[in-house]
BATI-844911 format. One record per residue (C-alpha): residue in one letter; x, y, z. Coordinates in Angstrom, 3 decimals. Layout:
('A',(X,Y,Z));
...
REM end
This chain:
('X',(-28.382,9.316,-12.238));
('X',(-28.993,8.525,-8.832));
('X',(-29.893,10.395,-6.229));
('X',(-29.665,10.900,-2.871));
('X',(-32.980,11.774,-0.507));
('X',(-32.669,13.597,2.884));
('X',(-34.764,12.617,6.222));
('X',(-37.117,15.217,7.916));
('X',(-35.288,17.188,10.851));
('X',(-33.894,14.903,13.798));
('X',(-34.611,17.981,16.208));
('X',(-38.953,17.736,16.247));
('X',(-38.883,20.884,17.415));
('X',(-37.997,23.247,14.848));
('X',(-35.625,24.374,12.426));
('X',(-31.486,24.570,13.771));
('X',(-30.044,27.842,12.798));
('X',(-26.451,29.400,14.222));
('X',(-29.161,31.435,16.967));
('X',(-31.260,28.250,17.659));
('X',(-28.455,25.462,18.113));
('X',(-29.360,21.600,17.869));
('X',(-30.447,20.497,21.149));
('X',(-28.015,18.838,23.072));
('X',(-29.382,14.871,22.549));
('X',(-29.282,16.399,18.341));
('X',(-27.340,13.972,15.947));
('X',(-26.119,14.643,12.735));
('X',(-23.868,13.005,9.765));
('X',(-20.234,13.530,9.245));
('X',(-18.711,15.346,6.715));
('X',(-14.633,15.677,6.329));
('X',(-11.998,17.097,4.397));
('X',(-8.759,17.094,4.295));
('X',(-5.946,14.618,4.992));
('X',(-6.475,10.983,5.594));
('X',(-3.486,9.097,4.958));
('X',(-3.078,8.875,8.759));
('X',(0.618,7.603,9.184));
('X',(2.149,10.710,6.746));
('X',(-0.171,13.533,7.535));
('X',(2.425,16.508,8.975));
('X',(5.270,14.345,8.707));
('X',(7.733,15.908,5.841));
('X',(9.984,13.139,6.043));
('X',(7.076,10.511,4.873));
('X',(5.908,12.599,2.236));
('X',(2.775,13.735,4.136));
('X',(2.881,16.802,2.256));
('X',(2.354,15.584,-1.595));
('X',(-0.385,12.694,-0.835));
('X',(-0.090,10.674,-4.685));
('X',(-2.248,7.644,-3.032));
('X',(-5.666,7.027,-4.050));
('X',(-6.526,5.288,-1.442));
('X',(-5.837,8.304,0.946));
('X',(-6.584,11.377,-0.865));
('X',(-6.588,14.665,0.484));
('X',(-9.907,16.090,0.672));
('X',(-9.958,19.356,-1.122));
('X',(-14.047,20.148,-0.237));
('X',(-16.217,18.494,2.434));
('X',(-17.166,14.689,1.601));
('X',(-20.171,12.694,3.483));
('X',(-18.054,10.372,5.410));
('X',(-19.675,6.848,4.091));
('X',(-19.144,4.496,7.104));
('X',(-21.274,6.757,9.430));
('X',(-23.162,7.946,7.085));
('X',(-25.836,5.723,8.617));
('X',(-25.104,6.526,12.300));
('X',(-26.447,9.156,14.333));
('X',(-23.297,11.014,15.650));
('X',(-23.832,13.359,18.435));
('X',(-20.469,14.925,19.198));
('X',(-17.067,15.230,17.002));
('X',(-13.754,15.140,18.967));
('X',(-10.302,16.174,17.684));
('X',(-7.362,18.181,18.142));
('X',(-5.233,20.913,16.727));
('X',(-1.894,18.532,17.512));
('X',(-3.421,15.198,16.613));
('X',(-4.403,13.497,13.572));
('X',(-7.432,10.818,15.469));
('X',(-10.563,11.603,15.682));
('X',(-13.540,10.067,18.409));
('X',(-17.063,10.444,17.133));
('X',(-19.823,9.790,19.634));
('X',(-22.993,8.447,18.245));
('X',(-26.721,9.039,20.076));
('X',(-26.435,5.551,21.899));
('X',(-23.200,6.792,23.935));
('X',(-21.213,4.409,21.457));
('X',(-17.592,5.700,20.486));
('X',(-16.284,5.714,16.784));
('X',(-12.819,6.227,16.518));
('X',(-10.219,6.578,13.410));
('X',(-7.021,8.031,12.482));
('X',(-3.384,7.546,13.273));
('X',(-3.045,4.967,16.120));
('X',(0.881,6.314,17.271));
('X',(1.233,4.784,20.332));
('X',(-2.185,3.104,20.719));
('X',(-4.056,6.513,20.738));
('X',(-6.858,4.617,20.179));
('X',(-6.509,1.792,22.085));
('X',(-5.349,-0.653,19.760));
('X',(-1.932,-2.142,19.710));
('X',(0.237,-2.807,16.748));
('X',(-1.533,-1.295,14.217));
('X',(-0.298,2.250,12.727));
('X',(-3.685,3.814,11.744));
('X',(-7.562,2.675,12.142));
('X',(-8.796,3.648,8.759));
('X',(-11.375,6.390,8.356));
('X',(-13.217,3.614,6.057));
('X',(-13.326,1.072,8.891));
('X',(-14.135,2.844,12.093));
('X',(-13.420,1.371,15.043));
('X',(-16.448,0.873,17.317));
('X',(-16.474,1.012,21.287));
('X',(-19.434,0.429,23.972));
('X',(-18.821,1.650,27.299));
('X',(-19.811,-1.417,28.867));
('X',(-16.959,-3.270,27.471));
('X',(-14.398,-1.199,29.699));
('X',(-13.287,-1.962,33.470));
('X',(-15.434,-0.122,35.876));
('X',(-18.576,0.351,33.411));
('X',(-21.906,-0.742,34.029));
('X',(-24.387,-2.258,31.533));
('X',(-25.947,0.826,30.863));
('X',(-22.891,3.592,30.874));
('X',(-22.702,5.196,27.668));
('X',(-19.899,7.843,26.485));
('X',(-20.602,11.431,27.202));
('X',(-17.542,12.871,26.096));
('X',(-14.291,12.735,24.791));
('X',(-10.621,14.588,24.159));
('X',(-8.118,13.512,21.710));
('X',(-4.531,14.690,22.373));
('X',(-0.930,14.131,20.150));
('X',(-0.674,10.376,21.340));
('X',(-2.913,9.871,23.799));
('X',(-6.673,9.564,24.319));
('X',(-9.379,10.604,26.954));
('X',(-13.618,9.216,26.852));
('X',(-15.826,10.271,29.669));
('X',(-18.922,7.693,30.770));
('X',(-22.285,9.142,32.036));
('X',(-21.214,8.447,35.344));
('X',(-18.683,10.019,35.048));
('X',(-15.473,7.605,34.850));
('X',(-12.399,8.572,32.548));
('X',(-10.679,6.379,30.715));
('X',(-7.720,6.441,28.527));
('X',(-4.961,5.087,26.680));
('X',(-1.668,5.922,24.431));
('X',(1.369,7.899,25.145));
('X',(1.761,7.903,29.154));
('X',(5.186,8.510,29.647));
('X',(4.822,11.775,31.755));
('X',(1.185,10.535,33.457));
('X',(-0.695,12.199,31.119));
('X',(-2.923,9.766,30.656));
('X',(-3.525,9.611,34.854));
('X',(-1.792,6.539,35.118));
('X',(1.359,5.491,36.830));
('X',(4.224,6.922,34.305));
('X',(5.021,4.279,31.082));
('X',(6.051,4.387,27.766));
('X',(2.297,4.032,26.901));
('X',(-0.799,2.401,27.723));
('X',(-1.723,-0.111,24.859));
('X',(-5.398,-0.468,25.887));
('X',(-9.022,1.393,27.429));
('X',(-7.656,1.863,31.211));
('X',(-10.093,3.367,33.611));
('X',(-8.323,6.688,35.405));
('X',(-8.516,5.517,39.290));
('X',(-9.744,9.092,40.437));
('X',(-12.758,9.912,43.208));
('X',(-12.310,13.817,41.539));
('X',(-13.467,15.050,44.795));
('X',(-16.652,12.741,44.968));
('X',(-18.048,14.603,41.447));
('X',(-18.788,13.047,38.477));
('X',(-16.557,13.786,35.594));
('X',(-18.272,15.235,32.500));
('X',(-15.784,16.808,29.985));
('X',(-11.733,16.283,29.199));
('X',(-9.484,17.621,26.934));
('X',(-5.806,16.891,26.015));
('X',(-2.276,18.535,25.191));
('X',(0.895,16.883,24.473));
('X',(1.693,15.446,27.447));
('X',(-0.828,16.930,29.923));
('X',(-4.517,16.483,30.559));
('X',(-7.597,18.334,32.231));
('X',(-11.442,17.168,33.306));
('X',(-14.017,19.069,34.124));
('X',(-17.030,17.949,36.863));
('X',(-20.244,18.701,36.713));
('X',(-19.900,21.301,39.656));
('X',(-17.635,23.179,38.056));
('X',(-13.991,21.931,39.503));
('X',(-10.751,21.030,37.179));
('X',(-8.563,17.995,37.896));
('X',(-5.468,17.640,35.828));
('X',(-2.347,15.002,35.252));
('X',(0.844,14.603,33.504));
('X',(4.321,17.189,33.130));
('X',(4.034,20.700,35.144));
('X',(7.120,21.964,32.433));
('X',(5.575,24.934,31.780));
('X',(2.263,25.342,34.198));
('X',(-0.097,23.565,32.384));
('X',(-1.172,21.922,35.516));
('X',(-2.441,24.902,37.100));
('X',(-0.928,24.023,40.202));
('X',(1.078,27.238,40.515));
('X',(4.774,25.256,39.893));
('X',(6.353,23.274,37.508));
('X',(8.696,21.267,39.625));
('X',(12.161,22.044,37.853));
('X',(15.186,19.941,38.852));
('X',(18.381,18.438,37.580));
('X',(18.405,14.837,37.596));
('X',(21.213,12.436,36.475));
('X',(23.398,13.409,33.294));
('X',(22.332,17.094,34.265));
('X',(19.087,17.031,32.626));
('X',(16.364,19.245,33.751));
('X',(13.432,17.504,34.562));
('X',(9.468,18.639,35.709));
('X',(6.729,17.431,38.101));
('X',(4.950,14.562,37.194));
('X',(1.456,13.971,38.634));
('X',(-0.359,10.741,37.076));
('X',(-2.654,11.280,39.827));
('X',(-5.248,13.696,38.857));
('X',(-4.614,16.889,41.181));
('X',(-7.378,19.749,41.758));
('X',(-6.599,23.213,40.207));
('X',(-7.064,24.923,43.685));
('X',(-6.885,28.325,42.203));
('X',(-10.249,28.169,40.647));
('X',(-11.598,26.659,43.859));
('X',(-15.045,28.271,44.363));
('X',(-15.297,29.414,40.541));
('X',(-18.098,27.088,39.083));
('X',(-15.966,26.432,35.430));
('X',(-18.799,25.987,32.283));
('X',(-16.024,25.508,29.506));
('X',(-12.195,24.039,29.352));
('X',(-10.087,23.678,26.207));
('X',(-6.286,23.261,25.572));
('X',(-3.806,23.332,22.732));
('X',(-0.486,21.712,23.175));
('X',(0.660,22.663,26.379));
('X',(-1.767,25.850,27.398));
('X',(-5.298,25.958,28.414));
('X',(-8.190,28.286,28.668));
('X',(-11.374,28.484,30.868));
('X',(-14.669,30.018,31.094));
('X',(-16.522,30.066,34.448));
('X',(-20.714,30.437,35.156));
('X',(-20.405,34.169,34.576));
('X',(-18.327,34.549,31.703));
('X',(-14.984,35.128,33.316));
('X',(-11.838,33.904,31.489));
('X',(-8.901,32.260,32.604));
('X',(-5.132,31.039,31.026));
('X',(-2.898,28.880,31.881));
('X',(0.654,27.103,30.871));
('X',(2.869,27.967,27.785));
('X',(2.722,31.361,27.063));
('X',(5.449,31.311,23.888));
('X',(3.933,34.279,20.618));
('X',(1.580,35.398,23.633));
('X',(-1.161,32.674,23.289));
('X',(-2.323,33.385,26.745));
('X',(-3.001,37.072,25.520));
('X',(-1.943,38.801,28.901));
('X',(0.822,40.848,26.873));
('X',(3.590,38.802,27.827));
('X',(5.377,35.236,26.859));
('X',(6.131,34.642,30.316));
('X',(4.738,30.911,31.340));
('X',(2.065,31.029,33.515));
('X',(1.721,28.792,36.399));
('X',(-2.106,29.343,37.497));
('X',(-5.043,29.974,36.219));
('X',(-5.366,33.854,35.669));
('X',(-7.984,36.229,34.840));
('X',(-7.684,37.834,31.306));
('X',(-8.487,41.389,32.381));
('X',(-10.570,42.174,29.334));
('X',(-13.066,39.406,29.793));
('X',(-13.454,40.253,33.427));
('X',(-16.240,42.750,33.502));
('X',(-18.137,44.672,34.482));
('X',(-20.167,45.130,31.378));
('X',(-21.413,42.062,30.927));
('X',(-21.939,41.663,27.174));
('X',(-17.961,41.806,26.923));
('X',(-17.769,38.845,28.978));
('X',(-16.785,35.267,27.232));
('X',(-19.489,33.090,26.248));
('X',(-16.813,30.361,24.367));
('X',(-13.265,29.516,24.512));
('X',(-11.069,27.762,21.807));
('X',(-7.553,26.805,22.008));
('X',(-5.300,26.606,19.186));
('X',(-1.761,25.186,18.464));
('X',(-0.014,28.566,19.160));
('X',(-3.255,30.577,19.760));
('X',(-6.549,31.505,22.071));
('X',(-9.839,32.352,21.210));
('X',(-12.601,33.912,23.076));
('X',(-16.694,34.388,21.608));
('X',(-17.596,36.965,23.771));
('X',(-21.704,36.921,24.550));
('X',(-22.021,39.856,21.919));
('X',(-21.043,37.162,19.383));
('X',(-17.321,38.932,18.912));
('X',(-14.641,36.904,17.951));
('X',(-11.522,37.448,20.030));
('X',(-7.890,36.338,18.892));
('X',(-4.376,36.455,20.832));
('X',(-0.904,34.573,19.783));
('X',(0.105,33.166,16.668));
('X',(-2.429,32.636,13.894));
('X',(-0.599,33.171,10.745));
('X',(2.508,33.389,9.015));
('X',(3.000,37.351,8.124));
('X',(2.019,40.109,9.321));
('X',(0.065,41.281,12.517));
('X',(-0.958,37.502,14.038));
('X',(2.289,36.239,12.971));
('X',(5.341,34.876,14.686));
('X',(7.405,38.290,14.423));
('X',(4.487,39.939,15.385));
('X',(1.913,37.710,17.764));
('X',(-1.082,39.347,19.149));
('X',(-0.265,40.034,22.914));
('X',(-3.602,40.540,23.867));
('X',(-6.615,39.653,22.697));
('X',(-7.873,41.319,19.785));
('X',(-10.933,41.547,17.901));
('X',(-10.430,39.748,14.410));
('X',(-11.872,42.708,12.005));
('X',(-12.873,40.743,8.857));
('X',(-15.768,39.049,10.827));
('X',(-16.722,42.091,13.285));
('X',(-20.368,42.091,11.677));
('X',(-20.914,38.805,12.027));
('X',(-22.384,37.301,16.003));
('X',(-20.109,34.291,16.060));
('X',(-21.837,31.536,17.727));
('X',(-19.084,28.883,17.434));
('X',(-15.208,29.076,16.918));
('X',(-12.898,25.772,16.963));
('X',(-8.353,25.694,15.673));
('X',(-7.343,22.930,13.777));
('X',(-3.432,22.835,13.058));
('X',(-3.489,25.725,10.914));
('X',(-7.388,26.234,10.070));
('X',(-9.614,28.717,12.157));
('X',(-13.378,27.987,11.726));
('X',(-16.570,29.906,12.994));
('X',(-20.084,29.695,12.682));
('X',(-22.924,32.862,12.824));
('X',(-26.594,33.124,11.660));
('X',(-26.632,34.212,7.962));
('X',(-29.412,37.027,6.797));
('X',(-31.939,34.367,5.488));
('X',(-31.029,32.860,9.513));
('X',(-29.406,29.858,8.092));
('X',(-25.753,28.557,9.098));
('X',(-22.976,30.515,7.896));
('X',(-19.525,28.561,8.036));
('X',(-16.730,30.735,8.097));
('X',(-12.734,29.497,7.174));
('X',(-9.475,30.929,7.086));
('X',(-5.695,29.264,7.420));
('X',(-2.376,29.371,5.798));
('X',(0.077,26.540,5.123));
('X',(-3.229,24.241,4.511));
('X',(-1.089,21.846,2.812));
('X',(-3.519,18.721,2.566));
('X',(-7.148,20.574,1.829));
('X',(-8.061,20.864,5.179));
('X',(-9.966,24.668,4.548));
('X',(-12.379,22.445,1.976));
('X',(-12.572,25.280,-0.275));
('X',(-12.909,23.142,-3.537));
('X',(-10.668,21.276,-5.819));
('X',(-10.143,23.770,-8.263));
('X',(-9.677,26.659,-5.428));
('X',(-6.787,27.924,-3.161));
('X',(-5.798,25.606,-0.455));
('X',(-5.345,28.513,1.863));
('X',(-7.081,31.883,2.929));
('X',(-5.178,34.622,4.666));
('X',(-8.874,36.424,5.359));
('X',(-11.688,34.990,7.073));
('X',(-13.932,33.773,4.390));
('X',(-17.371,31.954,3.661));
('X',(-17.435,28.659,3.231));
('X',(-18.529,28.472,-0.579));
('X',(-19.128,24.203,-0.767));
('X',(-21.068,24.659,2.675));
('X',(-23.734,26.783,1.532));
('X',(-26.947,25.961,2.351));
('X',(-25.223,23.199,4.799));
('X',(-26.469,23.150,8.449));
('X',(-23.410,22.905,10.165));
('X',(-23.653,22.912,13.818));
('X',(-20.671,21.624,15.157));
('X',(-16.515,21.508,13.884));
('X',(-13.738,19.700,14.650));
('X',(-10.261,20.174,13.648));
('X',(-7.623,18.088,13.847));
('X',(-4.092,18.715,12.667));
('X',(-4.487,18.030,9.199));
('X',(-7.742,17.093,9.006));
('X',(-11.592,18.852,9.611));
('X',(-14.656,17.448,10.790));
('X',(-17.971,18.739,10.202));
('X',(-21.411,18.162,11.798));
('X',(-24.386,18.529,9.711));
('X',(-27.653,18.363,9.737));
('X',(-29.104,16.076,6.618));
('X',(-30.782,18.535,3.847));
('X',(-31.233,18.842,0.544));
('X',(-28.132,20.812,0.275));
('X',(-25.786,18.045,2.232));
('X',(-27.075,15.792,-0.545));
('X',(-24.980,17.577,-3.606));
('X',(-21.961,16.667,-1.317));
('X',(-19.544,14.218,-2.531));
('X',(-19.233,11.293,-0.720));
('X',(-16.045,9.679,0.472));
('X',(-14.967,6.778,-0.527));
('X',(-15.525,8.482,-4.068));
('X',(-15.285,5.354,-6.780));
('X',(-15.861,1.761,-6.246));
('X',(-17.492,-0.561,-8.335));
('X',(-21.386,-1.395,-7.639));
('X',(-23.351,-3.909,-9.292));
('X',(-25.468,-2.724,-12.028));
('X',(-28.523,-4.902,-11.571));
('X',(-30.403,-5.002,-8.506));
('X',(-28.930,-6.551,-5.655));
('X',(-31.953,-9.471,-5.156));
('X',(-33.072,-10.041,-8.698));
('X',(-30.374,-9.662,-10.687));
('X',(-31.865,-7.883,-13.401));
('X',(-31.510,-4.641,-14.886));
('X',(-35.350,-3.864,-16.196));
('X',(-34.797,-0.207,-17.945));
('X',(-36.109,3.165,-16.874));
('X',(-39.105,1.925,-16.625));
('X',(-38.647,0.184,-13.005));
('X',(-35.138,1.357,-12.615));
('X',(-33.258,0.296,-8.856));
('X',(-33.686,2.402,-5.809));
('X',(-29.884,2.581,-4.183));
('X',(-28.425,2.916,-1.024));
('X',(-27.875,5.976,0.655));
('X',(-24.335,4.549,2.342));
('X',(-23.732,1.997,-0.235));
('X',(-25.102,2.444,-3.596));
('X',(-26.355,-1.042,-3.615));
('X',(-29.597,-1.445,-6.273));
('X',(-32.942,-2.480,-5.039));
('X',(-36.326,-2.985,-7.180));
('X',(-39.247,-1.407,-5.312));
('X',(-40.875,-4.610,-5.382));
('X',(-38.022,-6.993,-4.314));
('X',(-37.704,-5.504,-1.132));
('X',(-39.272,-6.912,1.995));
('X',(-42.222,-5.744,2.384));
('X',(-41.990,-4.111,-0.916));
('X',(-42.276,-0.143,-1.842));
('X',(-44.697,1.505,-3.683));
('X',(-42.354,4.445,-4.100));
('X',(-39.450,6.277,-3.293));
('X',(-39.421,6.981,0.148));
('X',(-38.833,10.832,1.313));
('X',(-35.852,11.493,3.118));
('X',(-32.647,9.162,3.724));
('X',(-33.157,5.224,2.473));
('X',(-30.638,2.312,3.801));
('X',(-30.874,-1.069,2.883));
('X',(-31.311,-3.621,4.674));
('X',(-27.321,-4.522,5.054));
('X',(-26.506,-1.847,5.863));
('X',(-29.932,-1.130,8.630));
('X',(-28.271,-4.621,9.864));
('X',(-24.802,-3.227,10.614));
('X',(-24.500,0.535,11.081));
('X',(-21.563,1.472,10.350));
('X',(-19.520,-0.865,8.757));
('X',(-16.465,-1.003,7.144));
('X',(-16.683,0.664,3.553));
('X',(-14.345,1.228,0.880));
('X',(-11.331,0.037,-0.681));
('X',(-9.419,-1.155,3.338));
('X',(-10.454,-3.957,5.605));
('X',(-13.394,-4.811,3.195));
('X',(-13.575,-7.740,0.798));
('X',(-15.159,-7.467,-2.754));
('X',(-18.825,-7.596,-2.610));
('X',(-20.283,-10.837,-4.489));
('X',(-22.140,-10.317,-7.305));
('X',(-25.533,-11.416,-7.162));
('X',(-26.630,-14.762,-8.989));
('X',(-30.015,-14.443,-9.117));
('X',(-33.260,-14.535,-7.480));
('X',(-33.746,-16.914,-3.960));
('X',(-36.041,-16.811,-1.486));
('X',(-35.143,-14.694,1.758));
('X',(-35.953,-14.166,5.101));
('X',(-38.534,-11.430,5.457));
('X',(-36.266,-7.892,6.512));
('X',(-38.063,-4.713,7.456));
('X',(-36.779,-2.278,5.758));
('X',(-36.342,0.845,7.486));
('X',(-36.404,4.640,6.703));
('X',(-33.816,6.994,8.885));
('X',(-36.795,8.273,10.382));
('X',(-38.509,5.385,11.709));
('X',(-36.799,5.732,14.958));
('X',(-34.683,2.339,14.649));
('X',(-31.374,2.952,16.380));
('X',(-30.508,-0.549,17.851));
('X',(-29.814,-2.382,14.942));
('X',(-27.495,-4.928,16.934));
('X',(-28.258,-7.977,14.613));
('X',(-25.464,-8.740,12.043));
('X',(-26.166,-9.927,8.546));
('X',(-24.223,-13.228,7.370));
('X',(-22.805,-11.261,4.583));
('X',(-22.183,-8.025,6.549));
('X',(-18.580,-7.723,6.077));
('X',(-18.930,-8.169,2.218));
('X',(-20.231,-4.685,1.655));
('X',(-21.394,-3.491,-2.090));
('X',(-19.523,-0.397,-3.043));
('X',(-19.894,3.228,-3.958));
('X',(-20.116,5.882,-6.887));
('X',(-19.946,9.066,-5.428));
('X',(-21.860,12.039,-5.817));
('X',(-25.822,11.603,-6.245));
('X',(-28.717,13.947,-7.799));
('X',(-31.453,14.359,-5.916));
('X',(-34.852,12.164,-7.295));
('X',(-38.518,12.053,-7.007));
('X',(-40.427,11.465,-3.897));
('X',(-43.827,10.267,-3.075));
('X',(-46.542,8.712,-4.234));
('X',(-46.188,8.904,-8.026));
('X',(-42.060,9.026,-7.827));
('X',(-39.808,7.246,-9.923));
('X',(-37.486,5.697,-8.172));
('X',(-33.574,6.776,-8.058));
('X',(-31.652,5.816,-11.321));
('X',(-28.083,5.104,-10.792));
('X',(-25.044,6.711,-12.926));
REM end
C-alpha cells in the first residue's frame, strides 16, 4: 500500500500545542465531516436527512479534504445557520463551496459549488481592490456572504432583501459588490453574519452594522416597529452600515453572531449581548430582546481571571472562554434536560463535564459544540458534543453514535493538531496541522479509479521500483521519470507536478473529466518538482491537461523516507 508522508512544521518556530497557538500568518490543511450534499442538507422535505448518494456522502469521521489538500489555508469560515463555507489560503486568496441559495457565493444560477471543485477568488478581481489586496477575513451567513480585504473594504453578495448585505434593499445581490462604507475613516478587519443582519469590526475597536433592527440585532437601541400596508408589521432597515454608539469608547477585540443575536468582547475582557434573546441565549436571565449592547454582569469584573478571553455564538446559544480557560454556556444547547428548550440556561453557566480542562477555543455549528485545550502530553485535545447530529457532523466514526449528549474527546482526532474549527449547519471544518497522525485520515473523495502504471512511463516494474503517488491525487510516478529525477522518497508531503501546476483543482467524481490513461513514454518539458516545503506558493502556471485530473484511492499507510527508502507502493 501506499502511503502518505507529512511536511516538517509550517510554524519554524516550534511545536503548536492548544497553550502555544499557530501564529497568526500559520496555514494548515482541511479536514471535514459531515454533510455535503449541499442543496438537501437540513431540508426534511428533500430528504436531507437520509443522504443514499454516493456522490455526497455524509461524513461520519474527519476526511482530508482533497482539492485543498495542496493549498495552504489560513482561516476557515462558516456558520451555525448556513451550509457554505469560505476558506482563506496564505496568499489572501478565497476558496469557497457549499450551497449557493441565492448566490451566497457569488455565483448566479447554480444551486451548490461543489466541495470537490472549489471555487477560487483573488481580491484584485473585485471593484475597489488594488493589485496587491488580499482577503483578511470573512463571515458566512444563511444566504448571504461577507470577505474583508487588507485594506480593509467589505464586500458581499446573496440574500439582500432587508440590507443585510449593506446594499440598497433587493431580492439579492447575484455577484462580489463592494459595501460603499468610510466606517468612520477605519479600516475594516473582521465581519460576521446572521440571517438577515450583519456586523464589522475595525481595527480600533468600533462595530458598524446593516440590515433588519426586528429584534435589536443592530445595536442601535430600537427596532423600528410599524404597520405598513395589509397591516403587516414591519422593522428598520439600514443597508447603510450604522455605528453601534453604545460601545463608543470600548476598544471591541472579538464579535460573533448566531442568527439574529450577537456577542462581544472588548480589550479588557468585558462582555456584551445583543438582539434575540428567545431560551435566554443572551444569558442575562431573561428572554426579553435586547436592543443594545449590554454588559453580562458576570464577565464584568473585578477579578480579572473571570473575565472573557473568547466569545462564540450559537444557533440558540452563547458561549464565553473565560481567561482561566472555563467554558461558559447560556440558552439552548440540547434537547432534554437542563440546556434544553423547557429548561434553557438563563445565565451563563459553567459546562461541568469539561471544568478540568483550560479551554483555549470553543466554536457552535447547528447542533455540534466543539472546544479545544492542551492535553497532559501538551498536545491538542479536540473536544465534541451535539444531539440531533443527523448527517455525521460530530465525526465520531462510522461505526459510532452520531450524537453525544456529554462533552467528549474526539477519538479519530487523536494525535491531530487541530488549531482551528468551523461549523456550519450540517457540516464541520477542521484546521490541522500536517503530521504523521493526519496521515491515517481518510481522504475525501474516497474511491476513484487511478492508473496502475506510472503516469510517464506506463509501466508497472514490480516492488522492486514500485511508483511514488500523489499526495492530492494518487497519480504514480517512477523515481527516475520525474524531472529532475529522485533518488528517494522525499520526507514530508510530495505533489506532482499537475497538481504543483494548479493548486487546488477540481477533484473527484463533479466538474472533472476522466483522466486519460497514459500511452507511453514521450519526451517532456523539464518540471521542477516540488516538495510542500520548498517554499513554492505561486504556482500560477496552468498545465495543458490540468482539468483532466487522475483520481483517488483513499486512505494511505505511511512509507519509508530517506536515503535508502523504498518508495510508496500503491493499494
Amino acid at each position: 500500500m501506499a502511503s502518505k508522508h507529512q511536511g516538517p512544521s509550517p510554524i519554524p518556530d516550534g511545536k503548536t500545542t492548544a497553550q502555544n497557538p499557530p501564529k497568526e500568518q500559520s496555514w494548515g490543511r482541511v479536514l471535514i465531516c459531515g454533510g455535503t450534499d449541499w442543496p438537501k442538507l437540513g431540508r426534511k422535505e428533500r430528504g436531507g436527512g437520509k443522504n443514499q448518494d454516493d456522490n455526497h456522502p455524509d461524513l461520519a469521521e474527519p476526511h482530508i479534504l482533497r482539492s485543498l489538500s495542496n493549498v495552504k489555508i489560513s482561516s476557515i469560515h462558516a456558520s451555525s445557520h448556513g451550509c457554505h463555507s469560505i476558506m482563506l489560503d496564505a496568499s489572501g486568496t478565497a476558496w469557497m463551496f457549499g450551497r449557493n441559495e441565492r448566490a451566497s457565493l457569488g455565483v448566479a444560477g447554480r444551486e451548490y459549488i461543489s466541495e470537490n471543485a472549489p471555487l477560487k477568488l483573488l481580491a484584485s478581481t473585485l471593484s475597489g481592490a488594488s493589485a496587491k489586496t488580499r482577503f483578511v477575513h470573512a463571515a458566512c451567513g444563511r444566504n448571504h456572504s461577507l470577505l474583508v480585504g487588507s485594506e480593509g473594504q467589505v464586500w458581499s453578495t446573496g440574500a439582500n432583501n432587508l440590507g443585510q448585505c449593506g446594499l440598497p434593499a433587493c431580492p439579492e445581490v447575484l455577484t462580489w459588490q463592494q459595501v460603499k462604507s468610510t466606517f468612520g475613516g477605519r479600516r475594516v478587519v473582521k465581519a460576521v453574519a446572521g440571517i438577515t443582519f450583519s456586523v464589522v469590526l475595525t481595527e480600533h475597536g468600533r462595530l458598524f452594522s446593516f440590515g433588519s433592527g426586528e429584534h435589536g440585532q443592530l445595536g442601535n437601541g430600537r427596532t423600528g416597529e410599524h404597520i405598513i400596508t395589509g397591516n403587516k408589521t414591519a422593522y428598520d432597515v439600514h443597508n447603510d452600515p450604522i455605528a453601534v454608539k453604545a460601545l463608543d469608547g470600548k476598544h471591541i477585540t472579538q464579535i460573533a453572531c448566531g442568527p439574529q443575536h450577537s456577542i462581544a468582547l472588548d480589550s479588557e475582557g468585558v462582555v456584551y449581548v445583543w438582539g434575540y434573546n428567545g431560551y435566554c441565549r443572551l444569558g442575562l436571565g431573561h428572554q426579553k430582546d435586547i436592543l443594545f449592547p449590554t454588559p453580562v454582569p458576570h464577565f464584568t469584573g473585578p477579578n480579572a481571571s473571570s473575565m472573557g478571553r473568547m466569545v462564540v455564538a450559537g444557533p440558540s446559544n452563547s458561549v464565553v472562554i473565560d481567561k482561566q480557560g472555563m467554558y461558559w454556556m447560556a440558552g439552548k444547547w440540547k434537547n432534554t434536560g437542563d440546556g434544553s428548550s423547557g429548561s434553557p440556561y438563563s445565565q451563563f453557566r459553567v459546562i461541568q463535564d469539561v471544568m478540568g480542562c483550560k479551554m483555549t477555543h470553543a466554536c457552535c455549528g447547528g447542533v455540534t459544540h466543539w472546544g479545544l485545550a492542551p492535553d497532559e502530553d501538551d498536545s491538542v485535545m479536540t473536544i465534541a458534543w451535539g444531539q440531533n447530529a443527523a448527517n455525521g457532523e460530530l465525526g465520531l466514526g462510522p461505526e459510532e453514535p452520531r450524537s453525544a449528549t456529554k462533552p467528549t474527546r474526539h477519538q479519530p482526532l487523536i494525535g491531530i493538531e487541530v488549531y482551528d474549527i468551523a461549523a456550519g449547519q450540517n457540516t464541520t471544518f477542521f484546521l490541522a496541522r500536517p503530521n504523521d497522525k493526519l496521515s491515517d485520515l481518510p481522504r475525501h473523495p474516497l474511491d476513484l479509479d487511478t492508473p496502475q502504471e506510472c503516469i510517464i512511463c506506463s509501466q508497472d516494474n514490480g516492488d522492486d521500483d514500485s511508483p511514488l503517488e500523489c499526495d492530492k491525487c494518487d497519480s504514480p510516478y517512477h523515481l527516475g521519470c520525474l524531472i529532475p529525477p529522485l533518488d528517494a522518497v522525499p520526507d514530508g508531503e510530495w505533489f506532482c507536478p499537475r497538481c504543483l501546476l494548479d493548486p487546488g483543482a477540481p477533484i473527484g467524481p463533479e466538474d472533472v473529466p476522466a483522466p486519460p490513461q497514459p500511452k507511453g513514454p514521450k519526451p517532456r518539458k523539464p518540471t521542477p518538482v516540488y516538495r510542500d516545503d520548498d517554499e513554492e506558493d505561486d504556482y500560477n502556471v496552468k498545465d495543458d491537461d490540468s482539468d483532466n485530473e487522475p483520481s483517488y484511492r483513499g486512505q494511505k499507510r505511511k512509507g519509508t523516507g530517506g536515503a535508502s527508502g523504498a518508495a510508496k507502493r500503491k493499494r
